[in-house]
Backbone as a chain_set.jsonl record, in Angstrom:
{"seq": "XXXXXXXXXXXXXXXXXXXXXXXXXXXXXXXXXXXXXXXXXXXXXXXXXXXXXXXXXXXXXXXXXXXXXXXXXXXXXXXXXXXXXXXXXXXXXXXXXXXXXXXXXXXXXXXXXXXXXXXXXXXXXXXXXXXXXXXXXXXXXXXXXXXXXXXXXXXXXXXXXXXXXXXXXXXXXXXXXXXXXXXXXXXXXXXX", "coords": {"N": [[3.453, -21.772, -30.37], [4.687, -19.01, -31.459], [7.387, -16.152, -30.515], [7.265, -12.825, -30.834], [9.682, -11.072, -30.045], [10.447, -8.342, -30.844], [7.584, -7.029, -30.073], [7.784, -8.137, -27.579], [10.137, -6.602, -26.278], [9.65, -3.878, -26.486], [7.091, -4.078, -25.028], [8.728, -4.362, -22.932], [9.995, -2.092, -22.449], [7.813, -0.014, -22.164], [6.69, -1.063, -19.805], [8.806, -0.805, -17.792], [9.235, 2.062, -18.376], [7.263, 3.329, -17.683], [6.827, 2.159, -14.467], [9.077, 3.763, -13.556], [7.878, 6.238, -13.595], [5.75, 6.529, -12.574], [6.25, 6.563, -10.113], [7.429, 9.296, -9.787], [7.134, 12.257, -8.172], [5.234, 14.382, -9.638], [2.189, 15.046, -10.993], [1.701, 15.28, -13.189], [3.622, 13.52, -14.559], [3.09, 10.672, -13.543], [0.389, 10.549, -14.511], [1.363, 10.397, -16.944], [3.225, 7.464, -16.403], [1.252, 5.907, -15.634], [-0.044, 5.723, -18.003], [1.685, 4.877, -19.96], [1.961, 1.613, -18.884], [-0.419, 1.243, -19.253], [-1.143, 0.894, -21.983], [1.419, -0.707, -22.164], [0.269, -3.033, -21.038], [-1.503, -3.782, -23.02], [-0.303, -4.376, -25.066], [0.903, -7.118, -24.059], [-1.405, -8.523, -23.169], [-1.904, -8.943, -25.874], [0.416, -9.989, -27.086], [-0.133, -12.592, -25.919], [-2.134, -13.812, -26.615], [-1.969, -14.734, -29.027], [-0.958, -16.006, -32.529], [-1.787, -14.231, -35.203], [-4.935, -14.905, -36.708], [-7.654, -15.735, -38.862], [-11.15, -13.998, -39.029], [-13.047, -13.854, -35.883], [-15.515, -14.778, -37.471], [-17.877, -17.075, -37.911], [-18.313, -19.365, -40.467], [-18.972, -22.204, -42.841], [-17.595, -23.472, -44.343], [-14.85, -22.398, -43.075], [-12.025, -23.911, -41.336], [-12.048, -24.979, -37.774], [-9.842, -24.322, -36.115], [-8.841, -22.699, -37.453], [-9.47, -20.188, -36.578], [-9.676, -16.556, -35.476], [-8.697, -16.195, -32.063], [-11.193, -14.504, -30.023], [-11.401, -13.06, -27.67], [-8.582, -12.139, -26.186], [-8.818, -9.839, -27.791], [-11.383, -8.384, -26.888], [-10.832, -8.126, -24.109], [-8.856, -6.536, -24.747], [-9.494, -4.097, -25.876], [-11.68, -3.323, -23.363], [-9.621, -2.823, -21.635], [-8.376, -0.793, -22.746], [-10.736, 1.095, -22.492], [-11.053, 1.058, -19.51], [-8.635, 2.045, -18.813], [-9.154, 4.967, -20.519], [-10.795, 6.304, -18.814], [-9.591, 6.431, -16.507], [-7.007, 8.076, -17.255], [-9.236, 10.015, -17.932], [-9.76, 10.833, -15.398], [-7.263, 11.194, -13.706], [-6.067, 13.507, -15.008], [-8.364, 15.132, -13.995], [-7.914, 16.01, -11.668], [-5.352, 16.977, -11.666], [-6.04, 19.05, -12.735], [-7.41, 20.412, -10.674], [-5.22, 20.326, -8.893], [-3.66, 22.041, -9.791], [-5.024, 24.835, -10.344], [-5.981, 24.97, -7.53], [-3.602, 25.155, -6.04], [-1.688, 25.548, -8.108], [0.721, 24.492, -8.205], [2.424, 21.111, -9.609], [3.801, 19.015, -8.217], [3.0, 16.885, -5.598], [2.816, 17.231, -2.081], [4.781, 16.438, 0.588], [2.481, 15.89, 3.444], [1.815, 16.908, 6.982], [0.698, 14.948, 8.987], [1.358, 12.916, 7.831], [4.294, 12.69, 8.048], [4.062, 12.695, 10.391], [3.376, 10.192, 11.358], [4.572, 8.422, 10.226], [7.369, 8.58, 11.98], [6.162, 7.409, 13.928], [6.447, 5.104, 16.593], [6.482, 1.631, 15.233], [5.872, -0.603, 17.035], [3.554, -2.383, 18.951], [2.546, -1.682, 21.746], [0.692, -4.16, 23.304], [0.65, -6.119, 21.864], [2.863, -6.972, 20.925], [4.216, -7.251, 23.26], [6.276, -8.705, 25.712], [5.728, -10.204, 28.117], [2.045, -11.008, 28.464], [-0.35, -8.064, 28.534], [-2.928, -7.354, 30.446], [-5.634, -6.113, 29.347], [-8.288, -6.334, 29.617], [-11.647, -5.203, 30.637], [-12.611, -5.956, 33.082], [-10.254, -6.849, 35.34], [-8.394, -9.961, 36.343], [-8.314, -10.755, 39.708], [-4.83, -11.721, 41.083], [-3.671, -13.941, 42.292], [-2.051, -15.78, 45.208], [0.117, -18.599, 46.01], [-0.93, -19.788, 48.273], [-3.374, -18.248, 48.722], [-3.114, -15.644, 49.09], [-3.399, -12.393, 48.005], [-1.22, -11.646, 45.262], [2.199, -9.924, 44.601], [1.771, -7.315, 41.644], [3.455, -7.859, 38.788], [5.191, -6.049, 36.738], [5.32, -5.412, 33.811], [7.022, -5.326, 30.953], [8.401, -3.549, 27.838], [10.018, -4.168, 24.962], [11.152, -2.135, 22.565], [12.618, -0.265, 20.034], [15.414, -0.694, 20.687], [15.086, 0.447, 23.454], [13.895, -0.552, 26.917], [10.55, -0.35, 27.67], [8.251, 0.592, 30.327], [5.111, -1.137, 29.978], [3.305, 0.356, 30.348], [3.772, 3.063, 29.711], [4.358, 2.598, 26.958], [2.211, 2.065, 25.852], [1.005, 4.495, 26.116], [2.678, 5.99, 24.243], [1.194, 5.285, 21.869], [-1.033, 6.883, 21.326], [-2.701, 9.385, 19.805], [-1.48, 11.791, 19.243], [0.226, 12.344, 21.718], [2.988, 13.073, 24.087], [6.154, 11.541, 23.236], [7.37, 9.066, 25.456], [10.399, 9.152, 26.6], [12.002, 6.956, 27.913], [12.603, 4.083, 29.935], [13.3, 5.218, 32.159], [11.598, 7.595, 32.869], [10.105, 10.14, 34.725], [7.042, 10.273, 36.227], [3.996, 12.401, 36.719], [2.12, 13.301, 39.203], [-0.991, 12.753, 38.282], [-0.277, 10.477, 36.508], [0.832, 11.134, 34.084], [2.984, 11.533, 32.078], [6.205, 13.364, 32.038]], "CA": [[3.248, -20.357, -30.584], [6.111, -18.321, -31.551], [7.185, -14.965, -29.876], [7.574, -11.776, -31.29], [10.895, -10.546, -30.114], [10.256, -6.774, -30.962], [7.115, -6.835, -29.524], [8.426, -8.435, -25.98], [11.136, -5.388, -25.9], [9.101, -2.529, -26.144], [6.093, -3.757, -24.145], [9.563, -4.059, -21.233], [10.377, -0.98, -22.063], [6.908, 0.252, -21.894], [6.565, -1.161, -18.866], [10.04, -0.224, -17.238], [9.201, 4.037, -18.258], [5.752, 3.449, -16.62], [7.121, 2.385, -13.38], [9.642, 4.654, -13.416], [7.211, 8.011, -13.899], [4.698, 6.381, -11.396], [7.961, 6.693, -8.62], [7.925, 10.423, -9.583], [6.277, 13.173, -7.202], [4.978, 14.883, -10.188], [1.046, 14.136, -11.375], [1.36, 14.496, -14.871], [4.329, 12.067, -14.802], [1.866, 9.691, -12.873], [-0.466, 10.514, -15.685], [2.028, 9.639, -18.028], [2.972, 6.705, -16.418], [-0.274, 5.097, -16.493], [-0.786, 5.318, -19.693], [2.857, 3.865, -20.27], [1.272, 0.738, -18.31], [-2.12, 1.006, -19.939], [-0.342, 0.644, -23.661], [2.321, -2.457, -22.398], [-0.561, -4.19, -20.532], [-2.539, -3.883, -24.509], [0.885, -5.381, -25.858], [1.292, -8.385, -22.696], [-2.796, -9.141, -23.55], [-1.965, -9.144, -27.434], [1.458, -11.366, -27.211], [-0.558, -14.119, -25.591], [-3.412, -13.944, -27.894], [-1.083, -15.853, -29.83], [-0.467, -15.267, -33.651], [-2.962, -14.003, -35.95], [-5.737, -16.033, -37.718], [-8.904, -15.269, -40.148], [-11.87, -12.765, -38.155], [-13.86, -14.797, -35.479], [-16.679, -14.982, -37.979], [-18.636, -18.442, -38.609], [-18.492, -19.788, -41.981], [-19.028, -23.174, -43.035], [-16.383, -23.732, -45.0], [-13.8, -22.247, -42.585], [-11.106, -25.168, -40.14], [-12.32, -24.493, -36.522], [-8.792, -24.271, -35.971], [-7.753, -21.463, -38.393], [-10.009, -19.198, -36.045], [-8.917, -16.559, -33.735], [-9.716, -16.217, -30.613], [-11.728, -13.275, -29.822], [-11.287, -13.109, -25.982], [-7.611, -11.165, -26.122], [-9.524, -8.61, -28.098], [-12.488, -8.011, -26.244], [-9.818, -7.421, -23.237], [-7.848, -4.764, -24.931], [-10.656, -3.199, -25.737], [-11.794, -2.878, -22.326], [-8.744, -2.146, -21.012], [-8.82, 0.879, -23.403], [-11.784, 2.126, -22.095], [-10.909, 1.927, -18.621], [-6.957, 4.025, -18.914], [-9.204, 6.32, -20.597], [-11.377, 6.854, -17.492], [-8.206, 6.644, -15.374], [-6.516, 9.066, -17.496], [-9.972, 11.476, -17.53], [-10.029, 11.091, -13.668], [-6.107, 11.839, -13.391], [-6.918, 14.719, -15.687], [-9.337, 15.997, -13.602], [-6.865, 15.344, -10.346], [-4.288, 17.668, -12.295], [-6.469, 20.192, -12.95], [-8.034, 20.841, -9.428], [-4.553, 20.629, -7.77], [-3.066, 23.232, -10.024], [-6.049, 25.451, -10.17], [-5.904, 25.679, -5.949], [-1.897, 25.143, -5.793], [-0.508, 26.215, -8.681], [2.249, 23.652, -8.419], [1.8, 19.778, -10.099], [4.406, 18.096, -7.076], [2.753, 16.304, -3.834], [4.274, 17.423, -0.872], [4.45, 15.537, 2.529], [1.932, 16.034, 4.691], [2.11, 16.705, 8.236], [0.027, 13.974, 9.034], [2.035, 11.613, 7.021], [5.576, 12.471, 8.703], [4.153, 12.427, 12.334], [3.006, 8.466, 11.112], [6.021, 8.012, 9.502], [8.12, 8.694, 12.871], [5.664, 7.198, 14.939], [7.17, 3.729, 16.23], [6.0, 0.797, 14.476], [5.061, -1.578, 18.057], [2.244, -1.947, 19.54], [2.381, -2.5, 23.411], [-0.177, -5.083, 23.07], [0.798, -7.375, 20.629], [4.677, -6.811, 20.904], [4.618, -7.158, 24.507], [7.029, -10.14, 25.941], [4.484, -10.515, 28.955], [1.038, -9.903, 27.938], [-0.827, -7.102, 29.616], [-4.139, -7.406, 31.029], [-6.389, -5.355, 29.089], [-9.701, -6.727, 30.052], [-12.338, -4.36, 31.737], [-12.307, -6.584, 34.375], [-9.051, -7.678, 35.909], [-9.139, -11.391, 37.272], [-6.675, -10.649, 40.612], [-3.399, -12.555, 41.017], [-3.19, -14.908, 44.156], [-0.226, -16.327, 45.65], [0.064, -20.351, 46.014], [-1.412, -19.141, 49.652], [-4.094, -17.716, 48.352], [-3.097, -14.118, 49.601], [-2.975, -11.212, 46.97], [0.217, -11.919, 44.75], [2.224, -8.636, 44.155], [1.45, -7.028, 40.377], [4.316, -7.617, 37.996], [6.173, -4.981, 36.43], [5.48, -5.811, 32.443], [7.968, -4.495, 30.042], [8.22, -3.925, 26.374], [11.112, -4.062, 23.878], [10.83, -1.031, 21.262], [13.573, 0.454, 19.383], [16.433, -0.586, 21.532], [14.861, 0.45, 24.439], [12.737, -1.209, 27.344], [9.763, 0.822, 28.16], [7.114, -0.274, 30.788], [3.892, -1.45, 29.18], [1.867, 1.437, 30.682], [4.342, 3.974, 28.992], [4.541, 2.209, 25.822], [0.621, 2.722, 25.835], [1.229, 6.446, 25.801], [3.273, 6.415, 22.899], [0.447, 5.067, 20.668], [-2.145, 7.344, 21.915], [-2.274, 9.938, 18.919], [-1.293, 14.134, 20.041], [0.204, 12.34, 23.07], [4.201, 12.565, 24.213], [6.653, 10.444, 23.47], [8.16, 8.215, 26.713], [11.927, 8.891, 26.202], [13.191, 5.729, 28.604], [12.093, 3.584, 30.908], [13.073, 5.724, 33.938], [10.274, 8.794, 33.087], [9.47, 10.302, 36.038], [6.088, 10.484, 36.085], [3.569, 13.267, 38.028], [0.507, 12.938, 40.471], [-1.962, 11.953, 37.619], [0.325, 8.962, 35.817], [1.342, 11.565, 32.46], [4.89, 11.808, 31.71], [6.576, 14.531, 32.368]], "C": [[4.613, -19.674, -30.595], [5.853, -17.042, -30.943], [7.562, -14.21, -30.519], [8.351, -10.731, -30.081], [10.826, -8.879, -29.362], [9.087, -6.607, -29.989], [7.007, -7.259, -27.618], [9.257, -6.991, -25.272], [10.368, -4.39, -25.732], [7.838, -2.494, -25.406], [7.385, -3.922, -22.484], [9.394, -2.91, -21.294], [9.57, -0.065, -21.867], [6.631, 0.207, -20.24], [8.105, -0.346, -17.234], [9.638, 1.54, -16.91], [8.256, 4.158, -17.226], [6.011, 3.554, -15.129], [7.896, 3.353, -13.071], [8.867, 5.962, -12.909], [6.031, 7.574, -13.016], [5.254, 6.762, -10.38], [7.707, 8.548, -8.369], [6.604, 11.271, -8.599], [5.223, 14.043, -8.215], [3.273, 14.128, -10.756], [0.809, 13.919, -12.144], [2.209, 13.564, -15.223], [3.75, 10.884, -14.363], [1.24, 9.712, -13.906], [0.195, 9.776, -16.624], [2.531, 8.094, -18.021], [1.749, 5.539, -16.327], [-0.712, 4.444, -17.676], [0.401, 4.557, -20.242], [2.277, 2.385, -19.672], [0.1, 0.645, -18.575], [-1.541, 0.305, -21.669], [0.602, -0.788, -23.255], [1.209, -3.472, -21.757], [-1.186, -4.429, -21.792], [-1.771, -5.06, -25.26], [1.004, -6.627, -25.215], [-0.156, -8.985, -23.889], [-2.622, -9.755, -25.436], [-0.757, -9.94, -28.105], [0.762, -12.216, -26.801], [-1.344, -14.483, -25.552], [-3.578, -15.151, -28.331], [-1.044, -15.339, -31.712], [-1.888, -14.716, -34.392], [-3.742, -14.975, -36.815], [-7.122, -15.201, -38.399], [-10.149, -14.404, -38.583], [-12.737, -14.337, -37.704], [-15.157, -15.178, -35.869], [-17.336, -16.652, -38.384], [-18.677, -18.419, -39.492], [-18.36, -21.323, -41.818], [-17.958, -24.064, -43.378], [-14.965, -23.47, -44.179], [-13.316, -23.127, -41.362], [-11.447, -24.497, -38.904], [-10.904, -24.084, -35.824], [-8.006, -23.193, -36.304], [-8.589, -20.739, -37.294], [-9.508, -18.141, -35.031], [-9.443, -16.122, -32.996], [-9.772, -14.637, -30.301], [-11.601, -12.51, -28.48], [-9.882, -12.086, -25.778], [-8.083, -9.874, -26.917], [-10.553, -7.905, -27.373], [-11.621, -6.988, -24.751], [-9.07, -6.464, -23.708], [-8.753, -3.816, -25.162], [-11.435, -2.727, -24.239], [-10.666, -2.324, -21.549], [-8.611, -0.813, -21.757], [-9.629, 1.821, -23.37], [-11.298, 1.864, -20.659], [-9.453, 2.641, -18.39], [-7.847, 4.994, -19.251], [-10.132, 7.135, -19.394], [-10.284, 7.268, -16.22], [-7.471, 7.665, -15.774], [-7.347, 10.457, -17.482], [-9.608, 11.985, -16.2], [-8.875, 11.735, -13.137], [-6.09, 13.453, -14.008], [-6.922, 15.896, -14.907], [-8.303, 16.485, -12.033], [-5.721, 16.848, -10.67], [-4.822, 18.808, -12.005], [-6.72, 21.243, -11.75], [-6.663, 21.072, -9.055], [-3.691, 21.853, -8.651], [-4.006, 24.37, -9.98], [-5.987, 25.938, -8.731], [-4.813, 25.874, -5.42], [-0.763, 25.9, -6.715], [0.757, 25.9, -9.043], [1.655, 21.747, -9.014], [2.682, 18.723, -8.895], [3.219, 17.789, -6.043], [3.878, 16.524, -2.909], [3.584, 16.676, 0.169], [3.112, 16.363, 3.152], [2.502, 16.113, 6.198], [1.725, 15.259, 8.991], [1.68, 12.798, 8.56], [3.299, 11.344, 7.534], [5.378, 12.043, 10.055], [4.06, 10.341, 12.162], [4.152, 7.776, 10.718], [6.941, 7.808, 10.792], [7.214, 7.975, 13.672], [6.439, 5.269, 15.23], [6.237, 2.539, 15.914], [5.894, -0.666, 15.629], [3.49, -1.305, 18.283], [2.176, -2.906, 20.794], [2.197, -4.126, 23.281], [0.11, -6.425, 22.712], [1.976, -7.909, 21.015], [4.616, -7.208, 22.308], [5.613, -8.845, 24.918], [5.805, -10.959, 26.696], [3.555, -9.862, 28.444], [0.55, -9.018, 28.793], [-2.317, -7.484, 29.626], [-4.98, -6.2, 30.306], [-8.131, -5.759, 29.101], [-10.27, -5.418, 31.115], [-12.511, -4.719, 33.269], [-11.231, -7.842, 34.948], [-9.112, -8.724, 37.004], [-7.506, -10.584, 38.525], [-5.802, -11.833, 40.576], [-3.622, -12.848, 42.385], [-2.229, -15.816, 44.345], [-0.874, -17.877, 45.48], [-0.584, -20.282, 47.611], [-2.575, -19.237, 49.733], [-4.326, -16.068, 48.795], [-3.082, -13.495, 48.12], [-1.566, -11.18, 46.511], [0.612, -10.064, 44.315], [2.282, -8.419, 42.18], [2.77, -6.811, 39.626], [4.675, -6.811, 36.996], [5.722, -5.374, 34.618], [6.032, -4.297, 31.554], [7.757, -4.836, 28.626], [9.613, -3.283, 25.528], [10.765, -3.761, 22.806], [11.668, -0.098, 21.037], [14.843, 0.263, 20.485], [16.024, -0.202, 23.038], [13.771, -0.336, 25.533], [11.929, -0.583, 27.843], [8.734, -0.368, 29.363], [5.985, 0.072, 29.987], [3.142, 0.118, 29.318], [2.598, 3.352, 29.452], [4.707, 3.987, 27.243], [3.326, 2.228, 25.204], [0.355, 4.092, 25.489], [1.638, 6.747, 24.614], [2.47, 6.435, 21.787], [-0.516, 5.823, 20.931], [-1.894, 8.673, 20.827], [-1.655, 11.857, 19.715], [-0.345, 13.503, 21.237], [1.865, 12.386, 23.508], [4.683, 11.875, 24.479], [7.28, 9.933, 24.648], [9.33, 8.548, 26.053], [12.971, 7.706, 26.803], [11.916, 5.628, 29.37], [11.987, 4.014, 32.392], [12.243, 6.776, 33.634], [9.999, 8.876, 34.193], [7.694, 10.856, 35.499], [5.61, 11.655, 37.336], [2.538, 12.703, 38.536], [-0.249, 11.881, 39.388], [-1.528, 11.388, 36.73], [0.767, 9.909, 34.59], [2.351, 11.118, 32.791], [5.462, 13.177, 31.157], [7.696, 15.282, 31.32]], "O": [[5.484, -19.861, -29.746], [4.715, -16.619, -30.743], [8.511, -14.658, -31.163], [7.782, -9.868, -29.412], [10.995, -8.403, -28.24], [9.42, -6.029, -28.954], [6.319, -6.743, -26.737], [9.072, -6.491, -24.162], [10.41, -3.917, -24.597], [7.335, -1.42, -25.074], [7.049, -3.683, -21.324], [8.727, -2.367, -20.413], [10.081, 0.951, -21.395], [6.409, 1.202, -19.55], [8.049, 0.321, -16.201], [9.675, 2.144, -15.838], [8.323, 4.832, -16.198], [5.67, 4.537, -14.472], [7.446, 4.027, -12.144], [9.24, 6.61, -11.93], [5.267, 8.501, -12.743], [4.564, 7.439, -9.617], [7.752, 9.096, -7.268], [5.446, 10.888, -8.435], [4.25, 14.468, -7.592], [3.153, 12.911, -10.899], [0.087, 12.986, -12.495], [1.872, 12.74, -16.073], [4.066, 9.918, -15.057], [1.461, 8.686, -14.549], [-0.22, 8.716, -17.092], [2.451, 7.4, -19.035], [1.586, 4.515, -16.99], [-1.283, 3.45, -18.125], [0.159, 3.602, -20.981], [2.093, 1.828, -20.754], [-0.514, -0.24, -17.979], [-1.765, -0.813, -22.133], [0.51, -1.806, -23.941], [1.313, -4.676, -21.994], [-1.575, -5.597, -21.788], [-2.164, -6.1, -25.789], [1.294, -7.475, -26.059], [-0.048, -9.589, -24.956], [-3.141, -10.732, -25.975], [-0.774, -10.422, -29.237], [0.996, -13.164, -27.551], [-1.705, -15.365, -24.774], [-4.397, -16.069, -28.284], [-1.129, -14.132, -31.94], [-2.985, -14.944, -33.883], [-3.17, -15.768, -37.564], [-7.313, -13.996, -38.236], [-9.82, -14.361, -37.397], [-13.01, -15.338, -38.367], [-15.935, -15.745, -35.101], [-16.932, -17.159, -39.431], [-19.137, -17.36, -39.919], [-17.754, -21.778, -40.848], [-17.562, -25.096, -42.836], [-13.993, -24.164, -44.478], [-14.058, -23.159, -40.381], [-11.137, -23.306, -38.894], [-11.048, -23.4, -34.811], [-6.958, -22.783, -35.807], [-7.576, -20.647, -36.601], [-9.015, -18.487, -33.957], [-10.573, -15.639, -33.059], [-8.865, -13.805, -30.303], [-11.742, -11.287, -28.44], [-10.16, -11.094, -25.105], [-7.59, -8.814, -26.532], [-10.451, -6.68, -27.323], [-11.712, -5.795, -24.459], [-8.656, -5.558, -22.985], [-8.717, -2.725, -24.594], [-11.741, -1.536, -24.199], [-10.857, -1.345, -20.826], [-8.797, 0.229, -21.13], [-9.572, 2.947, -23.865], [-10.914, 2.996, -20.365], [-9.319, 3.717, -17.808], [-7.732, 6.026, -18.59], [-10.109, 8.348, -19.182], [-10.283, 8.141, -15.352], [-7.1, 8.394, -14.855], [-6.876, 11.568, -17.236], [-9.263, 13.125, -15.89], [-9.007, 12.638, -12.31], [-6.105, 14.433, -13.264], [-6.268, 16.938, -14.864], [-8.336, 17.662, -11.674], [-5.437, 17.618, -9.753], [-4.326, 19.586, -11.19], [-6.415, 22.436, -11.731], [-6.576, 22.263, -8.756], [-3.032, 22.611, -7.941], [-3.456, 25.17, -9.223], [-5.94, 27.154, -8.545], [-4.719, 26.614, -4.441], [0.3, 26.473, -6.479], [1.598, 26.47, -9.738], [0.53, 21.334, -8.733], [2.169, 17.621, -8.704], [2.507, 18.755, -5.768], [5.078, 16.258, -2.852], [2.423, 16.411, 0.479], [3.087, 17.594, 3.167], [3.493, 15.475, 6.555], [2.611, 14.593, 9.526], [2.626, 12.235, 9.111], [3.686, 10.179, 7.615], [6.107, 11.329, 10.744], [4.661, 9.507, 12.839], [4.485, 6.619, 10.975], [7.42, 6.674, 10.765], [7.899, 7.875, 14.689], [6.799, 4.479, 14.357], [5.129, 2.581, 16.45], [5.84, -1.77, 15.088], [2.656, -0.46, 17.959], [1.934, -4.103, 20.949], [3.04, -5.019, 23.194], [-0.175, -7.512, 23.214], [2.15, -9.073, 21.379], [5.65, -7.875, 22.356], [5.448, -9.897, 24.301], [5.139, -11.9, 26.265], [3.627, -8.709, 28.019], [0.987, -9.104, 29.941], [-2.778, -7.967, 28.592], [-4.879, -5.154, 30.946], [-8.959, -5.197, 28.384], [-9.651, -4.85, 32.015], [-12.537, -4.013, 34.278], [-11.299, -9.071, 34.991], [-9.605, -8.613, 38.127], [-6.373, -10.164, 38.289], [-6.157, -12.868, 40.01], [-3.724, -12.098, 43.355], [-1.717, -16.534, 43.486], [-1.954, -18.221, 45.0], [-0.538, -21.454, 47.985], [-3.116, -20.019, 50.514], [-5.389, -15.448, 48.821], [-2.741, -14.189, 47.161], [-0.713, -10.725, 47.273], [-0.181, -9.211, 43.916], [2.787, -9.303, 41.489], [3.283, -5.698, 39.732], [4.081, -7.253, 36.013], [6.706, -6.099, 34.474], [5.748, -3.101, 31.487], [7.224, -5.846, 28.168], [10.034, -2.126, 25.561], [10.213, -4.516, 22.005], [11.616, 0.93, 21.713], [15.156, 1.274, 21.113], [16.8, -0.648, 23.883], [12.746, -0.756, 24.995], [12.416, 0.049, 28.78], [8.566, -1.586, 29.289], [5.794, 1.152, 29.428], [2.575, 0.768, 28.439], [2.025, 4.245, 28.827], [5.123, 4.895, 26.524], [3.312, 2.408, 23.987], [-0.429, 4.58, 24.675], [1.117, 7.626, 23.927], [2.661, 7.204, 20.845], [-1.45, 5.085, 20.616], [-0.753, 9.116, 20.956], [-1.704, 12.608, 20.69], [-0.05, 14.453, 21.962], [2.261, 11.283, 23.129], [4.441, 11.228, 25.498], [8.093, 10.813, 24.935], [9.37, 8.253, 24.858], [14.138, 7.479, 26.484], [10.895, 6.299, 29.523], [11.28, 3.66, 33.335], [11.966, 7.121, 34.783], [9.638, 7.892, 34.838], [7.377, 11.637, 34.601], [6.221, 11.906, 38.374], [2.144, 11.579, 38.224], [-0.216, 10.653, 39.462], [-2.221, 11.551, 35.726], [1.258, 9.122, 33.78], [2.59, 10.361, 33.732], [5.198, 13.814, 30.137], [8.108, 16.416, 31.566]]}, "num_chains": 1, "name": "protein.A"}
């Protein structure tokens, strides 16, 4: 199967604008890329078709061989009907947010920055020692069998070592952050 050259280059460069204008904050550039990536995925599906041959019609007379294959068509064709649902739906996406905004950018959320800053451990998992999170804590006994004293478990997160119970706090959503491991804490265990 030979390649067509021209058509390799401009389904890149198809593809290249697309990503590009998907990157942007803007929704009709989103729109637009889409459809830049709806059009080079038509071209990808229709380079490796393979070349052209006579219509997939039965005839008697015609080499089973000369035939072409119908299957990379059927797929561009569907892919052409769904961009255009993806492009109605973006559309519609456009319409509503200028209609109540007035502007076509996405802006941050609040939401989205507090998640963004939030730190990326999790006590639990991350912990060196694990922590006991069972509803019911088996006790610790010495080699004696007296009551062993309750070890201290720490956790390494962002350069700092927090204790477990304070590193618990942090993930707890609305809740303030631990700034160090020495927090003085008050009466009822917050952080102060």
């Amino acid at each position: 199967m030979t390649v067509n050259l021209t058509l390799l280059t401009v389904m890149g460069a198809l593809y290249a604008c697309g990503i590009y204008l998907i990157l942007e904050r803007s929704l009709t550039r989103v729109l637009l890329g889409l459809m830049l990536l709806a059009n080079a995925t038509n071209l990808l599906i229709l380079a490796t078709g393979g070349y052209a041959g006579l219509a997939p019609f039965f005839s008697k007379d015609t080499d089973p061989a000369s035939y072409n294959d119908p299957l990379p068509q059927a797929l561009i064709l569907t892919s052409i009907v769904i961009s255009f649902a993806v492009t109605a739906f973006m559309l519609g996406i456009i319409y509503r947010t200028w209609v109540l905004a007035r502007q076509d950018d996405i802006q941050d959320d609040i939401e989205d920055r507090r998640v963004a800053e939030t730190p990326s451990f999790d006590a639990e998992d991350d912990a060196v020692i694990p922590v006991e999170t069972s509803e019911f804590p088996l006790p610790m006994r010495g080699p004696d069998g007296s009551a062993a004293a309750e070890p201290t478990a720490t956790v390494e997160a962002g350069g700092r070592t927090l204790l477990a119970e304070h590193a618990a706090l942090e993930e707890k959503p609305g809740s303030a952050n631990v700034t160090g491991a020495d927090t003085d804490t008050d009466t009822d265990g917050g952080a102060k």
